[in-house]
mmCIF file of the N, C-alpha and C atoms, coordinates in Angstrom:
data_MODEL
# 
_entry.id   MODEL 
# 
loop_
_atom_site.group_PDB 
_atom_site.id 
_atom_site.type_symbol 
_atom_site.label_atom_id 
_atom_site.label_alt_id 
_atom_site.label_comp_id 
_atom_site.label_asym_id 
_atom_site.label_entity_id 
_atom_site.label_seq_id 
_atom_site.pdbx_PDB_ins_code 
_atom_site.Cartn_x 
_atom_site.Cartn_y 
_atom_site.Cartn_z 
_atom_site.occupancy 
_atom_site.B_iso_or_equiv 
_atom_site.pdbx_formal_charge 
_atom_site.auth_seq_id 
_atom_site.auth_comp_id 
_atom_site.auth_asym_id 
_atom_site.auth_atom_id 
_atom_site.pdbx_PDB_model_num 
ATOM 1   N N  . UNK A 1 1  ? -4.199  16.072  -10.349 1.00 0.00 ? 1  UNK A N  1 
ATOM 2   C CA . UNK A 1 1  ? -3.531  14.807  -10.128 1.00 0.00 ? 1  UNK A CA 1 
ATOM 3   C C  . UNK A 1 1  ? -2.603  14.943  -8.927  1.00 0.00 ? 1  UNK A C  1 
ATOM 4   N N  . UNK A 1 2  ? -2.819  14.021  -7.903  1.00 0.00 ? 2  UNK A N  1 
ATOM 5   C CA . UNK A 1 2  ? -1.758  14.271  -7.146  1.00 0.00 ? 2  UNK A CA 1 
ATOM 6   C C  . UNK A 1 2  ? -0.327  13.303  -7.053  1.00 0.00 ? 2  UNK A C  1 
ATOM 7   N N  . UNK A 1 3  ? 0.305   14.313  -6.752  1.00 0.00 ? 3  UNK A N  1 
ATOM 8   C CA . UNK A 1 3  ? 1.879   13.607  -6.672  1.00 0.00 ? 3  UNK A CA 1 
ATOM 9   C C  . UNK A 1 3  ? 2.021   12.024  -6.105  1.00 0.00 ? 3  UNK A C  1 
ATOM 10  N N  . UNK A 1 4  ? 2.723   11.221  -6.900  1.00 0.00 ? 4  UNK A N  1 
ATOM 11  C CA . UNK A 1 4  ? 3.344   9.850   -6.144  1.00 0.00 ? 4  UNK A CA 1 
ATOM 12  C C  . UNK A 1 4  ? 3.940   9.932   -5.167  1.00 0.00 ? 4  UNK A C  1 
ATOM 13  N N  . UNK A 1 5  ? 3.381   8.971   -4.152  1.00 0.00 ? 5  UNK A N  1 
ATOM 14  C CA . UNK A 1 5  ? 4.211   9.195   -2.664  1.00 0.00 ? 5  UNK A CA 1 
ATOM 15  C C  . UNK A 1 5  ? 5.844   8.280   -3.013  1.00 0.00 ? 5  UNK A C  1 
ATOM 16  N N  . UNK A 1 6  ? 6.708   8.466   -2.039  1.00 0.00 ? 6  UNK A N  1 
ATOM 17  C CA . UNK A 1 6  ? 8.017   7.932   -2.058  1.00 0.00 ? 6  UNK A CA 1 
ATOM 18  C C  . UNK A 1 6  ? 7.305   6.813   -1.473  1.00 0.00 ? 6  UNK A C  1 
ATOM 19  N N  . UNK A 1 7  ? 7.936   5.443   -1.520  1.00 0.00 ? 7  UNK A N  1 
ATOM 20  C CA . UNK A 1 7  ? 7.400   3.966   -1.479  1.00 0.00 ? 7  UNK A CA 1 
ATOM 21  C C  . UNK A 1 7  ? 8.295   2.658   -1.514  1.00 0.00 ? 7  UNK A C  1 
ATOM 22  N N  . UNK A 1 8  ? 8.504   2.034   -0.514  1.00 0.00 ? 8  UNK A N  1 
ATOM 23  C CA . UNK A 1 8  ? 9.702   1.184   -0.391  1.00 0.00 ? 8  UNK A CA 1 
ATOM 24  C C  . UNK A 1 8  ? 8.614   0.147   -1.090  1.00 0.00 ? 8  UNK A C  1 
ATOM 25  N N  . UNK A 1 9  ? 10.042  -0.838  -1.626  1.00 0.00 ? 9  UNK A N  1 
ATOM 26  C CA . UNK A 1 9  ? 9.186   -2.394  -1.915  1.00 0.00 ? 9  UNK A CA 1 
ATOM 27  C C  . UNK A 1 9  ? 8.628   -3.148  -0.709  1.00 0.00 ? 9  UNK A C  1 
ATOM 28  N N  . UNK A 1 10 ? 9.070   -2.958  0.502   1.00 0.00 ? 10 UNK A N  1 
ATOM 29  C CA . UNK A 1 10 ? 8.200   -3.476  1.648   1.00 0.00 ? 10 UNK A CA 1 
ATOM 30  C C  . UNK A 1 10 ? 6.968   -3.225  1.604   1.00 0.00 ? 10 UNK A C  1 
ATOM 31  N N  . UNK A 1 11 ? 6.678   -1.820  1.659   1.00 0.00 ? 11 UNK A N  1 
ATOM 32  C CA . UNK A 1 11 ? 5.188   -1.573  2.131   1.00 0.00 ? 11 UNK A CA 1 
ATOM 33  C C  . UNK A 1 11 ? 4.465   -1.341  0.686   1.00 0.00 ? 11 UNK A C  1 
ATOM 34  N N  . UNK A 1 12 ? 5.101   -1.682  -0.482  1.00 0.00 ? 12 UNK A N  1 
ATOM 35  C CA . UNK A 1 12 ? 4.329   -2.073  -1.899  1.00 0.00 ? 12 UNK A CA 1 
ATOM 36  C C  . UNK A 1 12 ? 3.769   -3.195  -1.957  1.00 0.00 ? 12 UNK A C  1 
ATOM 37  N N  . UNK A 1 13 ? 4.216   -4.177  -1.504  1.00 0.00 ? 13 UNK A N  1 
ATOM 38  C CA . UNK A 1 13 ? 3.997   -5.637  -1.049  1.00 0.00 ? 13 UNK A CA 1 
ATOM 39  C C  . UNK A 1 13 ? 3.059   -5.735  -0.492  1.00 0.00 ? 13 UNK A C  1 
ATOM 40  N N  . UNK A 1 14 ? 3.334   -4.986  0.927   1.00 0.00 ? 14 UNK A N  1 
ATOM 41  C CA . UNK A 1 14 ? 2.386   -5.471  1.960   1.00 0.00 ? 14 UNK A CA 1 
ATOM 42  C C  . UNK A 1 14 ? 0.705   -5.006  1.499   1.00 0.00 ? 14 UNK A C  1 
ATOM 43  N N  . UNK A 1 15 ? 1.049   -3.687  0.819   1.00 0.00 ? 15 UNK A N  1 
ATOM 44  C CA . UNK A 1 15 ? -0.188  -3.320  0.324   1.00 0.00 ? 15 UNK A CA 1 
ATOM 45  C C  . UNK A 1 15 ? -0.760  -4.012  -0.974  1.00 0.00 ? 15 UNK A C  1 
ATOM 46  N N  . UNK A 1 16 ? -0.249  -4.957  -1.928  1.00 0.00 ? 16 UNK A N  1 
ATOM 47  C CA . UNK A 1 16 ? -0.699  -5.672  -2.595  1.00 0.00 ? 16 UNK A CA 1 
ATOM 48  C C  . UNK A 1 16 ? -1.115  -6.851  -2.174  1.00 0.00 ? 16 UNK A C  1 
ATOM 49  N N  . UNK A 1 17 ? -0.437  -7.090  -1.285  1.00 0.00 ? 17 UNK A N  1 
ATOM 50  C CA . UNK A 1 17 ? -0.815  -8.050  -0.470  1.00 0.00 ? 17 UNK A CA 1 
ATOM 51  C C  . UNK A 1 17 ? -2.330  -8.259  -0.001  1.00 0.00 ? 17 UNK A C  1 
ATOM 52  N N  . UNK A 1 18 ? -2.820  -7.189  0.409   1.00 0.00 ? 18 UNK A N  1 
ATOM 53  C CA . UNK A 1 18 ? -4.208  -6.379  0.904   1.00 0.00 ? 18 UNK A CA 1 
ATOM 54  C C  . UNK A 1 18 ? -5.274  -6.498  -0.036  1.00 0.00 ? 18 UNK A C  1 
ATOM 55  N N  . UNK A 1 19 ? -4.351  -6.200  -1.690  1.00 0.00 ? 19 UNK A N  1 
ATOM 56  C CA . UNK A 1 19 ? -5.545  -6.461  -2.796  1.00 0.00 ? 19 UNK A CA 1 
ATOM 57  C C  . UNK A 1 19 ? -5.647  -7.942  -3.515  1.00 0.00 ? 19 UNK A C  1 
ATOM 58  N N  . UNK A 1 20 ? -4.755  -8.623  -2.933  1.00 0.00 ? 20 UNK A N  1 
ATOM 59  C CA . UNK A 1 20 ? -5.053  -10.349 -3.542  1.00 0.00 ? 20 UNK A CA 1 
ATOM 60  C C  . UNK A 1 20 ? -4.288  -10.974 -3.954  1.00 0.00 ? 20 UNK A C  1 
ATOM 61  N N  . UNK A 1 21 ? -2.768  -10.140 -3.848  1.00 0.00 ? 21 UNK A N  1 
ATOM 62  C CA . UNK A 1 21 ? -1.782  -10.563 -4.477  1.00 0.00 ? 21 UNK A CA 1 
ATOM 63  C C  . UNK A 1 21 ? -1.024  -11.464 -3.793  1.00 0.00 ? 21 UNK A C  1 
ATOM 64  N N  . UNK A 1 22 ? -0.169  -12.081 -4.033  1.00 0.00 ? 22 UNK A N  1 
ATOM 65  C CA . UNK A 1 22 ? 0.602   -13.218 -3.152  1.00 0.00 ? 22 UNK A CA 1 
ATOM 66  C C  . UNK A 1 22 ? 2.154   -13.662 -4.026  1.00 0.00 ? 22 UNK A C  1 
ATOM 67  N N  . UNK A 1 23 ? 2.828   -13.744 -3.334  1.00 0.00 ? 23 UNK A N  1 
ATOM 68  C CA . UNK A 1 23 ? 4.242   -13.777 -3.557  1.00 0.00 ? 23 UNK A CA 1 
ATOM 69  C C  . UNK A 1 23 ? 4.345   -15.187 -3.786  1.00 0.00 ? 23 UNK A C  1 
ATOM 70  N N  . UNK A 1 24 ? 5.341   -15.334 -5.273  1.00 0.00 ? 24 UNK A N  1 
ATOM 71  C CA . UNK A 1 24 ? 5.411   -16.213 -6.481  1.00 0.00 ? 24 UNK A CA 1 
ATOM 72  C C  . UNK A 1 24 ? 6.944   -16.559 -6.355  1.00 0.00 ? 24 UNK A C  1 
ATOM 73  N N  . UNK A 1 25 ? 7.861   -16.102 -6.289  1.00 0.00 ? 25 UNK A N  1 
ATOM 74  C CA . UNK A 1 25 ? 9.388   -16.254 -6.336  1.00 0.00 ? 25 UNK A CA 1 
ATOM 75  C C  . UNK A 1 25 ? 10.101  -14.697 -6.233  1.00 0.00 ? 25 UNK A C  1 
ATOM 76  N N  . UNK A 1 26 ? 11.552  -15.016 -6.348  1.00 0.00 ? 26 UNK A N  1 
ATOM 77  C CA . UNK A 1 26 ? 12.292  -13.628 -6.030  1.00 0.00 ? 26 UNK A CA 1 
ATOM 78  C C  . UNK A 1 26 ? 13.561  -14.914 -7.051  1.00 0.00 ? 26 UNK A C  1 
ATOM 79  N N  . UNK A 1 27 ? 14.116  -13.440 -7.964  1.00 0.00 ? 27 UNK A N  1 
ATOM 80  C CA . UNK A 1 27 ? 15.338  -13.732 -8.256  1.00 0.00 ? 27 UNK A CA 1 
ATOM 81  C C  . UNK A 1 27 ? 16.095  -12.548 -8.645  1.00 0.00 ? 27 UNK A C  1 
ATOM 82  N N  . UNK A 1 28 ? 17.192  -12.576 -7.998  1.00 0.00 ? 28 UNK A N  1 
ATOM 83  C CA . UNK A 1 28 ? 17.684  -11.145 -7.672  1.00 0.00 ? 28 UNK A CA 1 
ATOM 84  C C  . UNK A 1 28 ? 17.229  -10.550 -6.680  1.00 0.00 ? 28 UNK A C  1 
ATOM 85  N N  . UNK A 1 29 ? 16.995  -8.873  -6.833  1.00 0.00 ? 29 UNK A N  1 
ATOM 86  C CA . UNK A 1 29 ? 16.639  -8.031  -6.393  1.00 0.00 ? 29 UNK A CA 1 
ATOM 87  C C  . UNK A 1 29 ? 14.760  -8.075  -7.228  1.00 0.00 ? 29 UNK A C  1 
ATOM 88  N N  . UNK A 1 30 ? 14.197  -8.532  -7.595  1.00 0.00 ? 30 UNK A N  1 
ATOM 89  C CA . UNK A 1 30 ? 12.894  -8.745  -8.285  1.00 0.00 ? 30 UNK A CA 1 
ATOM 90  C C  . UNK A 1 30 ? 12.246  -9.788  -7.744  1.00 0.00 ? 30 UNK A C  1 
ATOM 91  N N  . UNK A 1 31 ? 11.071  -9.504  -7.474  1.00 0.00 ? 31 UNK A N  1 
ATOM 92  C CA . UNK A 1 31 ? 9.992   -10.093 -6.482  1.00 0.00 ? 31 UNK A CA 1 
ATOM 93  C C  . UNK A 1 31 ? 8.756   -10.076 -7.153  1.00 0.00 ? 31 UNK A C  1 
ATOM 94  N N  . UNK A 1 32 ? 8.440   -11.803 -7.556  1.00 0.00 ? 32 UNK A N  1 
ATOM 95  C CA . UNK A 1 32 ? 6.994   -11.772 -8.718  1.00 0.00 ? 32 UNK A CA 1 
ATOM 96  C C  . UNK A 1 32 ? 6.320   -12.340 -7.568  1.00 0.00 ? 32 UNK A C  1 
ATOM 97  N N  . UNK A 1 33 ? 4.985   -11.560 -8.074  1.00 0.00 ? 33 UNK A N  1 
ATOM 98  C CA . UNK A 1 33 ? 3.567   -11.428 -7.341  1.00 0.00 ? 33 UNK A CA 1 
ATOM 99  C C  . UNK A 1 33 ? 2.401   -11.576 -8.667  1.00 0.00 ? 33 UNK A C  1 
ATOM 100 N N  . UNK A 1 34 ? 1.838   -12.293 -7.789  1.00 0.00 ? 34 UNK A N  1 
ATOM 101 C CA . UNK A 1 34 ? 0.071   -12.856 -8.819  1.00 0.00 ? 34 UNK A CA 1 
ATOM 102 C C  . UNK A 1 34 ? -0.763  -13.021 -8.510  1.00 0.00 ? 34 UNK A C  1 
ATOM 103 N N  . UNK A 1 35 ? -2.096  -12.539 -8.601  1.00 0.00 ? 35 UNK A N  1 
ATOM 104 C CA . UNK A 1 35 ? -3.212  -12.874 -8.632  1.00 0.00 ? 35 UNK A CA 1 
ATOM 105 C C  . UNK A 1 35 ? -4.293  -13.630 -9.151  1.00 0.00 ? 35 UNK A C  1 
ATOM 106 N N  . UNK A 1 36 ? -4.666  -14.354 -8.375  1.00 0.00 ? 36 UNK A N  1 
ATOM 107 C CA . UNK A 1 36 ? -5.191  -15.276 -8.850  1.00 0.00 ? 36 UNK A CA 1 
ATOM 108 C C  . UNK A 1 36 ? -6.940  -15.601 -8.911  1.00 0.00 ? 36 UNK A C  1 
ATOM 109 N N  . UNK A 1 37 ? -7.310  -14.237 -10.124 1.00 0.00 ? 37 UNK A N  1 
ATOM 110 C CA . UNK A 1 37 ? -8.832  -14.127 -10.091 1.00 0.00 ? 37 UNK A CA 1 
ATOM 111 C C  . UNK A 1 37 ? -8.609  -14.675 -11.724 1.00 0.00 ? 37 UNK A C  1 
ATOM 112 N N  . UNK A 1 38 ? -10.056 -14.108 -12.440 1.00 0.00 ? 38 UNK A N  1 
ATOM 113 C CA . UNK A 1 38 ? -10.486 -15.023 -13.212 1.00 0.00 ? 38 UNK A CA 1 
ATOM 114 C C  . UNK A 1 38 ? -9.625  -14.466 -14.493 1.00 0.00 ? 38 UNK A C  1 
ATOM 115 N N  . UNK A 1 39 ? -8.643  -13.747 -14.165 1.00 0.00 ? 39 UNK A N  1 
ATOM 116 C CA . UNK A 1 39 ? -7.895  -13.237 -15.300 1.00 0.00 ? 39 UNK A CA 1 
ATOM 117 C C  . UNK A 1 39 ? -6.352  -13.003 -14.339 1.00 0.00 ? 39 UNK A C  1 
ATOM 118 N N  . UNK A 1 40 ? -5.164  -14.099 -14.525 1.00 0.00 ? 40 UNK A N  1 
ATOM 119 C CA . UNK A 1 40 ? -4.482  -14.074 -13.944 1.00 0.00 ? 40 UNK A CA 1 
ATOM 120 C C  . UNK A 1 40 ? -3.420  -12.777 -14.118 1.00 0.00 ? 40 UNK A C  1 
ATOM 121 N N  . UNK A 1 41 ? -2.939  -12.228 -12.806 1.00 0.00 ? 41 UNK A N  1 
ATOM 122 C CA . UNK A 1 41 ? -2.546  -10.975 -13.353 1.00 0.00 ? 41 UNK A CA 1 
ATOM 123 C C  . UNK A 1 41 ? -1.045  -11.270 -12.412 1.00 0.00 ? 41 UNK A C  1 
ATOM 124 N N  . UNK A 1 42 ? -0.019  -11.221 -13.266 1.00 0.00 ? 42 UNK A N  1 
ATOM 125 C CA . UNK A 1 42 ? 1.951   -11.049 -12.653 1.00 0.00 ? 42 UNK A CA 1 
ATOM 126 C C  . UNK A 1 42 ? 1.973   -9.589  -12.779 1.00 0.00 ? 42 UNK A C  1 
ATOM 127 N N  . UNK A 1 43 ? 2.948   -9.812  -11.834 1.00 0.00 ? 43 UNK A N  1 
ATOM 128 C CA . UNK A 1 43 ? 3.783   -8.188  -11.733 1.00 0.00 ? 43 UNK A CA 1 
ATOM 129 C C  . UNK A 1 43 ? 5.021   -8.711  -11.222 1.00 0.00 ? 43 UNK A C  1 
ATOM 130 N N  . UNK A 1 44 ? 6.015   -7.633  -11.354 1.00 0.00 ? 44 UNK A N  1 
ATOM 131 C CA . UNK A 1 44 ? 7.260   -7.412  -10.864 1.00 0.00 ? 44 UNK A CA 1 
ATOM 132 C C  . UNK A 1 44 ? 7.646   -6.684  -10.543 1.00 0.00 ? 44 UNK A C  1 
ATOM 133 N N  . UNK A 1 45 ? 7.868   -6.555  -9.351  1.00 0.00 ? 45 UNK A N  1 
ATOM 134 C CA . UNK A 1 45 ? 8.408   -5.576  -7.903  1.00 0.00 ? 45 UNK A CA 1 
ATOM 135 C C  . UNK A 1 45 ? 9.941   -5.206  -7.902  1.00 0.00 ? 45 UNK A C  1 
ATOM 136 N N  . UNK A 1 46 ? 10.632  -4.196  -7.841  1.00 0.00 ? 46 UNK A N  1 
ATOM 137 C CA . UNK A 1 46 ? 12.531  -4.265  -7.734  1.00 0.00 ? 46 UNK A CA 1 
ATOM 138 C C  . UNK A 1 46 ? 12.306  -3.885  -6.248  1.00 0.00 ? 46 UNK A C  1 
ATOM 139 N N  . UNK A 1 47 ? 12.958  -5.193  -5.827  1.00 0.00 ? 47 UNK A N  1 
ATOM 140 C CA . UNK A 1 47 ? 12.969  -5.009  -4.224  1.00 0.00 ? 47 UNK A CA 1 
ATOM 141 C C  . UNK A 1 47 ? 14.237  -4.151  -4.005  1.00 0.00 ? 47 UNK A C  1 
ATOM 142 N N  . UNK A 1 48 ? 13.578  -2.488  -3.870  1.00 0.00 ? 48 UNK A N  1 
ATOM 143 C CA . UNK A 1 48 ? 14.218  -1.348  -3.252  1.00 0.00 ? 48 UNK A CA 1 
ATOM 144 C C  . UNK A 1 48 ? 14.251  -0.678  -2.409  1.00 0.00 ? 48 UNK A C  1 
ATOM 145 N N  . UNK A 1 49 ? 14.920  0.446   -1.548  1.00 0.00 ? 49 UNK A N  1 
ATOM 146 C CA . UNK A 1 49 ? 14.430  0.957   -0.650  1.00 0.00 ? 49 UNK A CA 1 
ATOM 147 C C  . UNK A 1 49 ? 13.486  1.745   -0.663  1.00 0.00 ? 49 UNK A C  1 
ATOM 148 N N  . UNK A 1 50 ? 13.538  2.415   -2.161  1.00 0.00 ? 50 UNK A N  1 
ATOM 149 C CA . UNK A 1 50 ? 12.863  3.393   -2.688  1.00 0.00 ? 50 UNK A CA 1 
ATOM 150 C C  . UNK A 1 50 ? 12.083  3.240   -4.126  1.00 0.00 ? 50 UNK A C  1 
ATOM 151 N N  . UNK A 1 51 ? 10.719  2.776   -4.540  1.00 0.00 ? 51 UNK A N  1 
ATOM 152 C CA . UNK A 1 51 ? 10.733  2.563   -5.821  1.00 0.00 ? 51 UNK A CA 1 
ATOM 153 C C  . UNK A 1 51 ? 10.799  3.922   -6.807  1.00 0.00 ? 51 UNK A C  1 
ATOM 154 N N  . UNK A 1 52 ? 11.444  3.837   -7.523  1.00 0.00 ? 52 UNK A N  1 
ATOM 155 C CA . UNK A 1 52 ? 11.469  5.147   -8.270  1.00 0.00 ? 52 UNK A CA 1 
ATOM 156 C C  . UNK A 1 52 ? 9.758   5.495   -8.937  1.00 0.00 ? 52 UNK A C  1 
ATOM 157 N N  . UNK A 1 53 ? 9.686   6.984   -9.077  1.00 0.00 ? 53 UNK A N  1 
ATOM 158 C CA . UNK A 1 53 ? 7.870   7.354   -9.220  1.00 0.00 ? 53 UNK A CA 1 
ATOM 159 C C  . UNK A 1 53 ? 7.775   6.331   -10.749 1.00 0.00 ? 53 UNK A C  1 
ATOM 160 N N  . UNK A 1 54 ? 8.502   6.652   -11.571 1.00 0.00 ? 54 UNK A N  1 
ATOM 161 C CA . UNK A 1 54 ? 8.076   6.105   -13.079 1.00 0.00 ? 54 UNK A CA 1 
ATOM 162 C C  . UNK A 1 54 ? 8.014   4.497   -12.811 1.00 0.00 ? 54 UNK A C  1 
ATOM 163 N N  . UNK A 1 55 ? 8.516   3.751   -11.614 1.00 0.00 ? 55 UNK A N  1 
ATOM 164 C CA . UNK A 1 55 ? 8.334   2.366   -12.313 1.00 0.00 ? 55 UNK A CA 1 
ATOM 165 C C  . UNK A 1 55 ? 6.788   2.099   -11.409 1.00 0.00 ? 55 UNK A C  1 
ATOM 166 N N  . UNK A 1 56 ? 6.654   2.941   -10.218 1.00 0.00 ? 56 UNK A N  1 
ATOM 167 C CA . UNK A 1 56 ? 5.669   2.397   -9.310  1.00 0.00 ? 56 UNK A CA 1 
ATOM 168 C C  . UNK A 1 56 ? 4.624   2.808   -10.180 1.00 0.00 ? 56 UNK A C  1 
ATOM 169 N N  . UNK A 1 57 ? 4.484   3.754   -10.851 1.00 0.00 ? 57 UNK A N  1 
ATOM 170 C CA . UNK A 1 57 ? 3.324   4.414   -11.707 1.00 0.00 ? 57 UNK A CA 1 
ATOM 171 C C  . UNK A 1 57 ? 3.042   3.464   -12.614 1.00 0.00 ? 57 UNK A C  1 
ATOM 172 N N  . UNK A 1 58 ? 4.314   3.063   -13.191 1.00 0.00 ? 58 UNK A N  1 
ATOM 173 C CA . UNK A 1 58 ? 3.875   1.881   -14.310 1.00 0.00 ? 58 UNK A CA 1 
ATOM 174 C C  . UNK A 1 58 ? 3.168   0.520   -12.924 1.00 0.00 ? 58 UNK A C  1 
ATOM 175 N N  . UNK A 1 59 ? 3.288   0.131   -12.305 1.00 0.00 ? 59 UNK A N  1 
ATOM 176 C CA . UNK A 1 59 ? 3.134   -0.847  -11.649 1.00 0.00 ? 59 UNK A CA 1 
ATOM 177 C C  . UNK A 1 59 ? 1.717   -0.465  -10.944 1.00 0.00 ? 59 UNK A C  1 
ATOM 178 N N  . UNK A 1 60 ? 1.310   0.479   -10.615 1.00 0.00 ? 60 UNK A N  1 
ATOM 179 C CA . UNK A 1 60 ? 0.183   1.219   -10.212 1.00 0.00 ? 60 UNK A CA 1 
ATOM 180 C C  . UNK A 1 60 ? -0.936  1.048   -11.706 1.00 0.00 ? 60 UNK A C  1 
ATOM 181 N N  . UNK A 1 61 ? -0.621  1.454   -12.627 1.00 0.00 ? 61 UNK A N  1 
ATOM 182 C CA . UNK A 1 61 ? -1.187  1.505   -13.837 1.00 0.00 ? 61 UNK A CA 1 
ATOM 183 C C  . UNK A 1 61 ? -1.709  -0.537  -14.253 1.00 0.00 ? 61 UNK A C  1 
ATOM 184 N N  . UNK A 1 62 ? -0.819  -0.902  -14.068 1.00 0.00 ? 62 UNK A N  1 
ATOM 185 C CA . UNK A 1 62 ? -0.693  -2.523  -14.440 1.00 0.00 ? 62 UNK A CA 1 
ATOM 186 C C  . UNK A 1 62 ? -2.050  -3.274  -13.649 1.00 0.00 ? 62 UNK A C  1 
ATOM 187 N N  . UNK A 1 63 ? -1.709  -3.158  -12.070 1.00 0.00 ? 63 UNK A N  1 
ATOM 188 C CA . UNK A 1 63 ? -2.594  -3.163  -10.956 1.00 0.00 ? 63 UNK A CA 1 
ATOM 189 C C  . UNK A 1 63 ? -4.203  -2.098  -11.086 1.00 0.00 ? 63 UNK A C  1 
ATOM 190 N N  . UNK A 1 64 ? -4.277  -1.453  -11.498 1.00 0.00 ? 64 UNK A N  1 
ATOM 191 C CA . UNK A 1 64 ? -5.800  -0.836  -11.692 1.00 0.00 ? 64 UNK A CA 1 
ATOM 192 C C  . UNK A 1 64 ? -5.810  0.218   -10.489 1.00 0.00 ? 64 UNK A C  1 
ATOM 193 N N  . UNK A 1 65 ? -4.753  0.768   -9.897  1.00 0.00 ? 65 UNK A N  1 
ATOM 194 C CA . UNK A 1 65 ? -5.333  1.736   -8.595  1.00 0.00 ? 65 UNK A CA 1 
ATOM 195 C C  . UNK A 1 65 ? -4.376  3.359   -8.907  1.00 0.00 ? 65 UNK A C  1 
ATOM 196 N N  . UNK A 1 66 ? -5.461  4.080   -8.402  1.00 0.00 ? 66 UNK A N  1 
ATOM 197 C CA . UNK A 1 66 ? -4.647  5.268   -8.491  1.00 0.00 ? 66 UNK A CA 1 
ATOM 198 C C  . UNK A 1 66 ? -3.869  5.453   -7.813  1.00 0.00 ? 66 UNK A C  1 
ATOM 199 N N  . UNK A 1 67 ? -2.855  6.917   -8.053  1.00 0.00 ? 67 UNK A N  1 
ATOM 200 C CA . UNK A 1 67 ? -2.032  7.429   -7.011  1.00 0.00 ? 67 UNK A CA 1 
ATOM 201 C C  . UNK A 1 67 ? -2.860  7.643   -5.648  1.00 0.00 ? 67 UNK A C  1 
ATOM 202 N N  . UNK A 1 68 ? -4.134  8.221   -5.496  1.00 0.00 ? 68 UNK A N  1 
ATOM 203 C CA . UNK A 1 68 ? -5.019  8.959   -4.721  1.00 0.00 ? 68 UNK A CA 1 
ATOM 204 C C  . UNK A 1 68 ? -5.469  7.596   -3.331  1.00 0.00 ? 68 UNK A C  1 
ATOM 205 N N  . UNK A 1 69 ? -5.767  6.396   -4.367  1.00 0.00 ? 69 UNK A N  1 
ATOM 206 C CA . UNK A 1 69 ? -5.789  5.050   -3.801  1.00 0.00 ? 69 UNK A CA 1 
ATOM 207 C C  . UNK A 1 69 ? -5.089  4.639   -3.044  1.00 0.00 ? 69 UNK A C  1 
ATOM 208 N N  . UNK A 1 70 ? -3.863  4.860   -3.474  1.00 0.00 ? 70 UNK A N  1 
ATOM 209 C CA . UNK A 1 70 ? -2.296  4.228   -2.660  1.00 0.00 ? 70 UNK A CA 1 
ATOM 210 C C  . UNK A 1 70 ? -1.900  5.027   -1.278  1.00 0.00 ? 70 UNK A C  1 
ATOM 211 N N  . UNK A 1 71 ? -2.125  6.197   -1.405  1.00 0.00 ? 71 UNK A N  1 
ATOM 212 C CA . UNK A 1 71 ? -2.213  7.174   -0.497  1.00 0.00 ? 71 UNK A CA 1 
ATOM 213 C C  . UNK A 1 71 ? -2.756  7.049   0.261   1.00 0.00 ? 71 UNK A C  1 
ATOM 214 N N  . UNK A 1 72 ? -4.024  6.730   0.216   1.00 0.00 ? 72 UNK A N  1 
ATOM 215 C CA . UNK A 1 72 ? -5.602  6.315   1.504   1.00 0.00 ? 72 UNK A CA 1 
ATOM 216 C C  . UNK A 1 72 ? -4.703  5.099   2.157   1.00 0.00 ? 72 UNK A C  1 
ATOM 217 N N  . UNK A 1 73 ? -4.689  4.331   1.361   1.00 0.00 ? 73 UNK A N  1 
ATOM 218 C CA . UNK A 1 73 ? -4.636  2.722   1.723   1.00 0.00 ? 73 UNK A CA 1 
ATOM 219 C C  . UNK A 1 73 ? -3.127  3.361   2.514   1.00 0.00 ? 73 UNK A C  1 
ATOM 220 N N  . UNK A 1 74 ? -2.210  3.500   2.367   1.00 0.00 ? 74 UNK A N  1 
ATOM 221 C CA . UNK A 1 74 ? -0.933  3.879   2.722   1.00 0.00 ? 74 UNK A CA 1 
ATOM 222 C C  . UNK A 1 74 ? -0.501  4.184   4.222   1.00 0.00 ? 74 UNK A C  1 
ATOM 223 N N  . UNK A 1 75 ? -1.823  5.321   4.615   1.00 0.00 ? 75 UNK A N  1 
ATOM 224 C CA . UNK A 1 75 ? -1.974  6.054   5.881   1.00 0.00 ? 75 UNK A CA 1 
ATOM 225 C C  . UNK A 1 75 ? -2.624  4.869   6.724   1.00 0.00 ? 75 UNK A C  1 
ATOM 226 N N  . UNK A 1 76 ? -3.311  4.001   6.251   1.00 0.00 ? 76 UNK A N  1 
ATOM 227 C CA . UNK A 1 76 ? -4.139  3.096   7.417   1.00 0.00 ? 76 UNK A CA 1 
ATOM 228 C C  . UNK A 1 76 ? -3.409  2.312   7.264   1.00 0.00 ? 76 UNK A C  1 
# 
């Protein structure tokens, strides 16, 4: 298994962004995102500098992509 990269909420975004997701509201520091296929799917982002590994993992897990995934996609 490889390690979670360090990961701002910017470029979490931008890369969900990439898989279909689209920005819903912000209140606070929290930024909801949804997709809108045939099974509607929310998430919630803590717009940080840094997401901590345990919440992006949970949020990685929610979304369907691996660590290994995020990494590829990350570098391009």
């Amino acid at each position: 298994m490889t390690k979670i990269p360090r990961v701002s909420a910017k470029d979490l975004i931008k890369f969900l962004n990439k898989r279909g997701f689209i920005f819903i509201s912000q209140k606070g520091s929290h930024i909801k995102l949804r997709k809108l296929s045939p099974i509607k799917q929310t998430i919630i982002i803590p717009n940080h500098k840094i997401i901590r590994p345990g919440t992006l993992n949970n949020i990685l897990k929610k979304v369907g992509i691996t660590n290994q995934e995020l990494i590829e996609l990350l570098r391009n």
